[in-house]
C-alpha positions as CSV (number, residue, x, y, z in Angstrom):
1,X,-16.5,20.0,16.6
2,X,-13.6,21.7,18.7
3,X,-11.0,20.9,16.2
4,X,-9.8,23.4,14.1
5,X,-6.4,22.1,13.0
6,X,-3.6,19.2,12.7
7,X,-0.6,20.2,13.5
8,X,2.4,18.0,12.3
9,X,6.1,17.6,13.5
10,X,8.8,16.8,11.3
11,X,11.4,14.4,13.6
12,X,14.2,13.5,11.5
13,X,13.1,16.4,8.7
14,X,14.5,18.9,11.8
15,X,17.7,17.4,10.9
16,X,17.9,18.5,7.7
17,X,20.6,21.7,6.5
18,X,20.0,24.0,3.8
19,X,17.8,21.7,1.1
20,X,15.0,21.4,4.2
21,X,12.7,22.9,2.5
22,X,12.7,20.4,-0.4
23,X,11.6,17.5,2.0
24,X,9.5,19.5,3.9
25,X,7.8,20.8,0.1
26,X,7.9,16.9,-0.7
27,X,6.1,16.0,2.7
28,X,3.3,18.8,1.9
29,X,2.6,17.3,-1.5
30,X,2.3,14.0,-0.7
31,X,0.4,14.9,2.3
32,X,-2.2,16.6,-0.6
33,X,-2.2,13.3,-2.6
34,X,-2.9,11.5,0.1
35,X,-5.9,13.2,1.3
36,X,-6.9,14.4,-2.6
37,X,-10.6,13.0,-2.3
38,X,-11.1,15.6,1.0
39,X,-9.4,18.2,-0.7
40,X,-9.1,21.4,-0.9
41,X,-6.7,21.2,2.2
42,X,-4.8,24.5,3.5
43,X,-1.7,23.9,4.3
44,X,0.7,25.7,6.2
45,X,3.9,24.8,6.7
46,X,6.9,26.2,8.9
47,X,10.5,25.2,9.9
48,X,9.4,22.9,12.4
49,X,5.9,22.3,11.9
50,X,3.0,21.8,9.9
51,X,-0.7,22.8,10.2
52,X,-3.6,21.3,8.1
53,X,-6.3,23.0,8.5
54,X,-9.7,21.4,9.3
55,X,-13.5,22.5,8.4
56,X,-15.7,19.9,8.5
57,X,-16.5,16.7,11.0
58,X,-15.5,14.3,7.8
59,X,-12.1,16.1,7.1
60,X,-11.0,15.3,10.6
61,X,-12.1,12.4,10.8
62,X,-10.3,11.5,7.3
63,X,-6.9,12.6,8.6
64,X,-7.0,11.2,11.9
65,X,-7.4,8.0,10.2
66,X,-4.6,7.7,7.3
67,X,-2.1,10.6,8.7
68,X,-0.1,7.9,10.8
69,X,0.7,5.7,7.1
70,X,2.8,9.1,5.3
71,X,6.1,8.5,6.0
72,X,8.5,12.1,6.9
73,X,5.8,12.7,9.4
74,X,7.1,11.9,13.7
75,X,3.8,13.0,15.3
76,X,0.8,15.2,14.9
77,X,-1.9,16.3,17.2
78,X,-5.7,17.6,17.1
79,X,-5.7,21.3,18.1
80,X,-8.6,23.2,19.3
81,X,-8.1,27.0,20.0
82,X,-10.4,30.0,22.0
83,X,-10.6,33.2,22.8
84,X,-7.7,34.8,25.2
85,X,-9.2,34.9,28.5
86,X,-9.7,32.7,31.3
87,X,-13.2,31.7,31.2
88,X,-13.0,30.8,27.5
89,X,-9.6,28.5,28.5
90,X,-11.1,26.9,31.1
91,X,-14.7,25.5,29.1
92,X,-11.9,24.9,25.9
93,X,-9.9,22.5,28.4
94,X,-12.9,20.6,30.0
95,X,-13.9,19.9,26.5
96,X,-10.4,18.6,25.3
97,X,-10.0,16.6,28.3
98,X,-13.7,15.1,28.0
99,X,-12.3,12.3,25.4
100,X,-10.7,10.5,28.5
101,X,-13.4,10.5,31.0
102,X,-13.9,6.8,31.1
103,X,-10.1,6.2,31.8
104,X,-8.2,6.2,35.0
105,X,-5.1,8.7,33.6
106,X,-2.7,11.1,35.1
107,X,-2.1,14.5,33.3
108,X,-0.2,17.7,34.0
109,X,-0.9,21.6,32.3
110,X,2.3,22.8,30.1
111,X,2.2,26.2,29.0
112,X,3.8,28.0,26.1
113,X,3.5,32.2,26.5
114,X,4.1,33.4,23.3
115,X,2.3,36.4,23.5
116,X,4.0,37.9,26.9
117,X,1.4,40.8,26.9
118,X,-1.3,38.0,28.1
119,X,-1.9,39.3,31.8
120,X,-0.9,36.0,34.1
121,X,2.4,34.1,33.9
122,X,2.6,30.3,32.2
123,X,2.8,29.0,36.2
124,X,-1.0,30.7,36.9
125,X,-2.8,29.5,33.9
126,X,-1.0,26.3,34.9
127,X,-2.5,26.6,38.5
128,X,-6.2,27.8,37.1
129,X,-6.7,25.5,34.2
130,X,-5.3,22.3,36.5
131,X,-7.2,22.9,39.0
132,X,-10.5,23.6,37.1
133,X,-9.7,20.2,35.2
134,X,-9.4,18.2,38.0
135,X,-12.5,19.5,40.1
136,X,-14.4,18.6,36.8
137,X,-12.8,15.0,36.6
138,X,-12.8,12.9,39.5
139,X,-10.8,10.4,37.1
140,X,-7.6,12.1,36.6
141,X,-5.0,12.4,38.7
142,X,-1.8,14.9,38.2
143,X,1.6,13.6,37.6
144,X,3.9,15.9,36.9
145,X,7.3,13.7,35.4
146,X,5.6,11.2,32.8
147,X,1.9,11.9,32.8
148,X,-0.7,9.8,30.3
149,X,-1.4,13.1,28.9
150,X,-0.3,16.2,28.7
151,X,-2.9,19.4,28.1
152,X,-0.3,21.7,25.8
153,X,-1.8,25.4,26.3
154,X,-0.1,28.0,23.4
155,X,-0.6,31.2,24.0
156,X,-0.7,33.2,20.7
157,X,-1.3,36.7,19.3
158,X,-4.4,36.0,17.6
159,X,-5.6,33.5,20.1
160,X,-5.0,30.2,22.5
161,X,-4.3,27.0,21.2
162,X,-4.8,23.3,22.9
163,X,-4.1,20.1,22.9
164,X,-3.5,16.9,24.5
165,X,-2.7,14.2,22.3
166,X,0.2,13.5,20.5
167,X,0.0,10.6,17.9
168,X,3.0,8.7,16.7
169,X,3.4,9.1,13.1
170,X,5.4,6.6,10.4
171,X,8.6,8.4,11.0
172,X,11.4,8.3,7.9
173,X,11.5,10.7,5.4
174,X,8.7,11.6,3.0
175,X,8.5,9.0,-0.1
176,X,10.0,10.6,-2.9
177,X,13.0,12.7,-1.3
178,X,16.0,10.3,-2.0
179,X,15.0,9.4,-6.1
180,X,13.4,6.2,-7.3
181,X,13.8,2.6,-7.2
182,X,12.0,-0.2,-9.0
183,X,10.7,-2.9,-6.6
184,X,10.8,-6.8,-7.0
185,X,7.0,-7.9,-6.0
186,X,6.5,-11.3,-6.2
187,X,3.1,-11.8,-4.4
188,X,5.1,-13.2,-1.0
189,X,5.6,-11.8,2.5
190,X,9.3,-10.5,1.9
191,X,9.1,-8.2,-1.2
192,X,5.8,-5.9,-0.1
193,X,8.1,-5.7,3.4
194,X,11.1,-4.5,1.2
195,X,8.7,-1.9,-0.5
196,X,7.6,-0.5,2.5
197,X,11.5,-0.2,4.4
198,X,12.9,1.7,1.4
199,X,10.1,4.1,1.0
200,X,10.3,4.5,4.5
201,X,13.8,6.0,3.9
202,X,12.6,8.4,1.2
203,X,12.3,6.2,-2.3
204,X,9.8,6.3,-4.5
205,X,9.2,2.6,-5.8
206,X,7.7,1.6,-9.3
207,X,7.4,-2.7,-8.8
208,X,7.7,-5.1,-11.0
209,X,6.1,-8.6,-11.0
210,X,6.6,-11.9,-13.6
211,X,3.6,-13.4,-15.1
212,X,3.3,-17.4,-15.8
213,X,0.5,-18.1,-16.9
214,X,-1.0,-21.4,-17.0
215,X,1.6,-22.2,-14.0
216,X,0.6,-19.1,-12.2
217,X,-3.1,-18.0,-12.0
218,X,-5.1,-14.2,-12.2
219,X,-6.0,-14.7,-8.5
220,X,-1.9,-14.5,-7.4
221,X,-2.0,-11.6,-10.2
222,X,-4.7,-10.3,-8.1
223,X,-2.9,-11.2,-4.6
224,X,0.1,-8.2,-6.3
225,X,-2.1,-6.0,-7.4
226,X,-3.3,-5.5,-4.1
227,X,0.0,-5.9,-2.5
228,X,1.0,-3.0,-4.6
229,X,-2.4,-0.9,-3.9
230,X,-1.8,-1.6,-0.6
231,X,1.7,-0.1,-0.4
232,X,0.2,3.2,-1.8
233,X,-1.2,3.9,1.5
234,X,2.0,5.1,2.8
235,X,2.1,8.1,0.6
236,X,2.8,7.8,-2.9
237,X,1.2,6.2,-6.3
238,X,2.5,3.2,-7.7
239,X,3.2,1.8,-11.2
240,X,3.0,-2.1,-11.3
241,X,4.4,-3.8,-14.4
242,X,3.8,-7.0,-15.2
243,X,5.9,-9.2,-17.2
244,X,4.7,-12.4,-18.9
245,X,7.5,-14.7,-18.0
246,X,6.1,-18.0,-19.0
247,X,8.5,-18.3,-22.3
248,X,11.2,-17.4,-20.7
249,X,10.5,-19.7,-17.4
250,X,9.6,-22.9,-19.6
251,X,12.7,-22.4,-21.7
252,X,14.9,-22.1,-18.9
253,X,13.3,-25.4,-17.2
254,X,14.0,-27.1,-20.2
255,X,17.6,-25.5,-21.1
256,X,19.8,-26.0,-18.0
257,X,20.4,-28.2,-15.1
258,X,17.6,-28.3,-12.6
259,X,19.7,-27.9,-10.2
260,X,21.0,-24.3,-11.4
261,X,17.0,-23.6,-12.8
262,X,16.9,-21.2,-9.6
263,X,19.6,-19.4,-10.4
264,X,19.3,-18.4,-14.1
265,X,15.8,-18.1,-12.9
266,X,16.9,-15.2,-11.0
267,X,19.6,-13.9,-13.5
268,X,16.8,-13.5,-16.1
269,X,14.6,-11.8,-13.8
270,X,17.2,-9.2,-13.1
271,X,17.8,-8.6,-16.6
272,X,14.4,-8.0,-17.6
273,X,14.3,-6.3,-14.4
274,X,17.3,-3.7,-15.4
275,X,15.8,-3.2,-18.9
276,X,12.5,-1.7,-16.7
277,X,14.2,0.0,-14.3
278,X,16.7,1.9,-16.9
279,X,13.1,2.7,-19.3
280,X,11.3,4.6,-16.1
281,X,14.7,6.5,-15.0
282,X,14.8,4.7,-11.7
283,X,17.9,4.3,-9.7
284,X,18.2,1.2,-7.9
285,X,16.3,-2.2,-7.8
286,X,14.6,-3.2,-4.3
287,X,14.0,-6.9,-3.4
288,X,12.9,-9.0,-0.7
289,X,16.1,-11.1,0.2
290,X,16.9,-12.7,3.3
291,X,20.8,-13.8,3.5
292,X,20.4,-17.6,3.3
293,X,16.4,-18.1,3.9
294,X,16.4,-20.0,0.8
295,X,18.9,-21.7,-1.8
296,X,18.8,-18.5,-3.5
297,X,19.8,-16.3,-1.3
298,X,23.2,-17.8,0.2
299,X,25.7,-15.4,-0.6
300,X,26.8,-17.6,-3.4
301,X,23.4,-17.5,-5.1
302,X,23.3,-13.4,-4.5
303,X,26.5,-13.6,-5.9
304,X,26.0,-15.0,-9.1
305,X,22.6,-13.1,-9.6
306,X,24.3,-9.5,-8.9
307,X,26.7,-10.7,-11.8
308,X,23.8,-9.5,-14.3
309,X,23.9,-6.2,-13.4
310,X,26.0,-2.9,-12.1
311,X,22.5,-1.3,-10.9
312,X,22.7,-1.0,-7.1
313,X,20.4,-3.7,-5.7
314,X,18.7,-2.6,-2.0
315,X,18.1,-5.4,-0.3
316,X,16.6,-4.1,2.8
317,X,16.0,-7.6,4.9
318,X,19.1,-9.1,4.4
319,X,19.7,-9.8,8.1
320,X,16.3,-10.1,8.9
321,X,15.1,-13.5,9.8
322,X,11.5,-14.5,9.0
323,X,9.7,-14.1,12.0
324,X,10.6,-9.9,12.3
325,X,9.8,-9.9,8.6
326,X,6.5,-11.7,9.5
327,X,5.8,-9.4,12.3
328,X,6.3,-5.9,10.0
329,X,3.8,-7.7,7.4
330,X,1.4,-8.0,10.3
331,X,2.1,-4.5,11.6
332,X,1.7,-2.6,8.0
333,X,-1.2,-5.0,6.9
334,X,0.0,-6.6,4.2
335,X,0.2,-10.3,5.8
336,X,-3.4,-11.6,5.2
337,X,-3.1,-11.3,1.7
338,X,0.8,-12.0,1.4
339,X,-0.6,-15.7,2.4
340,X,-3.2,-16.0,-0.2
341,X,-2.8,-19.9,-1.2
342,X,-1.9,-18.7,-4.7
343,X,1.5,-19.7,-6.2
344,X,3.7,-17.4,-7.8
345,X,6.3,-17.9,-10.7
346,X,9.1,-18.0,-8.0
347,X,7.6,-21.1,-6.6
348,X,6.6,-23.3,-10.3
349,X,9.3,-25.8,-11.0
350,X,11.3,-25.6,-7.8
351,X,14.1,-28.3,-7.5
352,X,14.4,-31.0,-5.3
353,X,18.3,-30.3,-4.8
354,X,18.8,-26.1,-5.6
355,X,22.8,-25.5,-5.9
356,X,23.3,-23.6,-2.4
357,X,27.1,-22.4,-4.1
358,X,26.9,-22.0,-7.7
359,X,29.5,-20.7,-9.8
360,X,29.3,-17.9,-12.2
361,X,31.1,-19.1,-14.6
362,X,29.2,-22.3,-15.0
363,X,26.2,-20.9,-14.9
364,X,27.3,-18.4,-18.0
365,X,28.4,-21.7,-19.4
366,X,25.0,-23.6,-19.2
367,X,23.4,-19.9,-20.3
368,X,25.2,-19.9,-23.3
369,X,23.6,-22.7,-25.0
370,X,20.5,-20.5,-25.2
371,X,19.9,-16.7,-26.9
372,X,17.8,-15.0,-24.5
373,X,18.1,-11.3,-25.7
374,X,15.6,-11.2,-28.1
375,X,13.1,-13.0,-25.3
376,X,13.5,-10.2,-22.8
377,X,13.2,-7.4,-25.0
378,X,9.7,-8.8,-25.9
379,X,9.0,-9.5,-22.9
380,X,9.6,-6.0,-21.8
381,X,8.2,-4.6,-24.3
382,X,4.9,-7.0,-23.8
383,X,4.6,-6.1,-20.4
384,X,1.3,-4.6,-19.0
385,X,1.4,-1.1,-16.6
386,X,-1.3,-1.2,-13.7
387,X,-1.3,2.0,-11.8
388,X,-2.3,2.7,-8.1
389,X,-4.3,3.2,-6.0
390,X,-7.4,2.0,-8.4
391,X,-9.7,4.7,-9.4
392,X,-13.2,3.8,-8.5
393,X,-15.1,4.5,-11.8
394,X,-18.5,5.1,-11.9
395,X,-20.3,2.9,-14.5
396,X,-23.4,4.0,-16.6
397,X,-25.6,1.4,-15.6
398,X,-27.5,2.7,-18.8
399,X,-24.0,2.0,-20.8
400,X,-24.9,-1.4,-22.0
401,X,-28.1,-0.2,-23.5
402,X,-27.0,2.0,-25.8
């Protein structure tokens, strides 16, 4: 194997003044979480950079596969490196450039002289290593303004490094550098989409999910549970609590107009919500709202359901429309098993004719009939903590024996 490192560049991190070095320590740790079952990993990060060091075939391979899912990172490239002299340059290029043999490409030399004692200038390794790339590969063409690819040559005191591919990373900022938020997931397309677009900006999410059973079955428990296993892969564990609602939901069905059930719906979740959020020290509370996809979220409906709560509610589809909420579900892999035929609590006694404009003060009004305190501190005190990503426990296949 000719790869000896990762090397990993910041984007919007380079932005960053004096507290840098906090996201850039953030990015390093989850970068070790991530990759904890290939660990030890060494590490070594700079202003503008980051190199993983890589020893084995697996570790590579490991990296190459999950490093474009941690958020903070804006690109990151193999790197092979050789001895400093020609001959040793030239077999280290034909062996980097060997990967795109079968393609028709274009590709130019760019060299870096950091050491300035190396005996020929940047434009002569430039000239040598070209030319020795393209006698050996009748496929490749130069270009010298946009080329496919683009052999990077570094050379370094201790030695010369190469590469040729730069990967896009996730972009953002690393998960866990702008505080905590506690995440709506209700098993559809929208909320896992939400997930993903704030801890794209930095937050750490915790999610929350509400529990009907007989209405709602352990298969769409299931479909959230691996919603929320499936969110980890961008770079941070997961807490997943999950409410049993059904009290509460039948009570409300039976309590106020059907035509407001939606609503209070809604008001209760965000209480219970609230209670959660303020027990795990989060900051904010993420959903999956649209701005008028359904009866529930007209600006009315939002309205009435912020009325619950001073807690800052991040809504980050709000003017999305479904189709570019669609195609990001598709794009992070959450889609296939955001469609699972299995309903969730939001969907159970829907009615024919939601209010579109309700008022706050009549739905306090129609509230008021009922004392639902006591139900949501049990409720949240009932609830059930799943954490992620699953741990893959061995079992004794002798256990049952003894």
């Amino acid at each position: 194997m000719i790869w000896k490192e990762i090397l990993i560049r910041y984007g919007e991190l380079s932005t960053k003044g004096r507290n840098k070095k906090d996201f850039i320590s953030r990015l390093r740790t989850n970068i070790r979480n991530t990759f904890n079952d290939i660990a030890p990993l060494n590490i070594h990060s700079e202003r503008d950079r980051m190199h993983i060091e890589i020893e084995t075939e697996e570790q590579y391979e490991v990296l190459m596969d999950r490093m474009p899912t941690i958020f903070g990172i804006q690109s990151f490239s193999p790197v092979a490196y050789c001895e400093k002299d020609m001959e040793s340059m030239k077999n280290l290029s034909l062996l980097i450039m060997e990967q795109f043999k079968e393609q028709q490409i274009t590709f130019k030399v760019e060299v870096r002289r950091s050491d300035k004692t190396f005996p020929l200038e940047s434009h002569e390794i430039q000239r040598e290593i070209g030319g020795h790339v393209l006698r050996s590969n009748p496929n490749i063409s130069v270009q010298v303004r946009k080329p496919d690819v683009e052999l990077r040559i570094e050379i370094r005191k201790d030695a010369v490094y190469m590469m040729a591919q730069v990967i896009p990373g996730a972009g953002g900022m690393p998960v866990g550098s702008n505080g905590k938020s506690l995440l709506m997931l209700s098993g559809g397309i929208d909320s896992p989409v939400a997930g993903y677009l704030v801890m794209k900006r930095g937050v750490r999410i915790e999610a929350i999910h509400f529990f009907s059973p007989p209405y709602t079955s352990d298969h769409s428990l299931q479909k959230v549970k691996d919603l929320a296993n499936e969110l980890t892969k961008f770079g941070a564990n997961i807490r997943l609590h999950v409410i049993p609602f059904t009290e509460i939901q039948t009570l409300i069905r039976d309590r106020v107009p059907s035509n407001t059930l939606m609503t209070t719906t809604r008001r209760l979740m965000m209480r219970i919500a609230d209670k959660v959020r303020e027990e795990i020290g989060a900051l904010g509370i993420v959903t999956g709202e649209s701005l008028g996809q359904v009866a529930s979220q007209t600006l009315e409906s939002l309205t009435a359901i912020n009325d619950v709560t001073n807690t800052p509610i991040l809504r980050p589809l709000i003017a999305f429309d479904k189709l570019e909420i669609i195609q990001i579900a598709e794009q992070i892999g959450t889609y296939e098993t955001s469609i699972r035929p299995y309903e969730d609590c939001c969907t159970i006694f829907t009615p024919a004719n939601p209010k579109t404009k309700p008022k706050v003060d009549k739905i306090k009004y129609y509230e008021s009939f009922t004392e639902f305190d006591e139900l949501i501190e049990r409720a949240v005190k009932n609830r059930e903590v799943y954490r992620f990503p699953e741990k893959n426990e061995s079992k004794d296949k002798f256990a049952d024996l003894l």
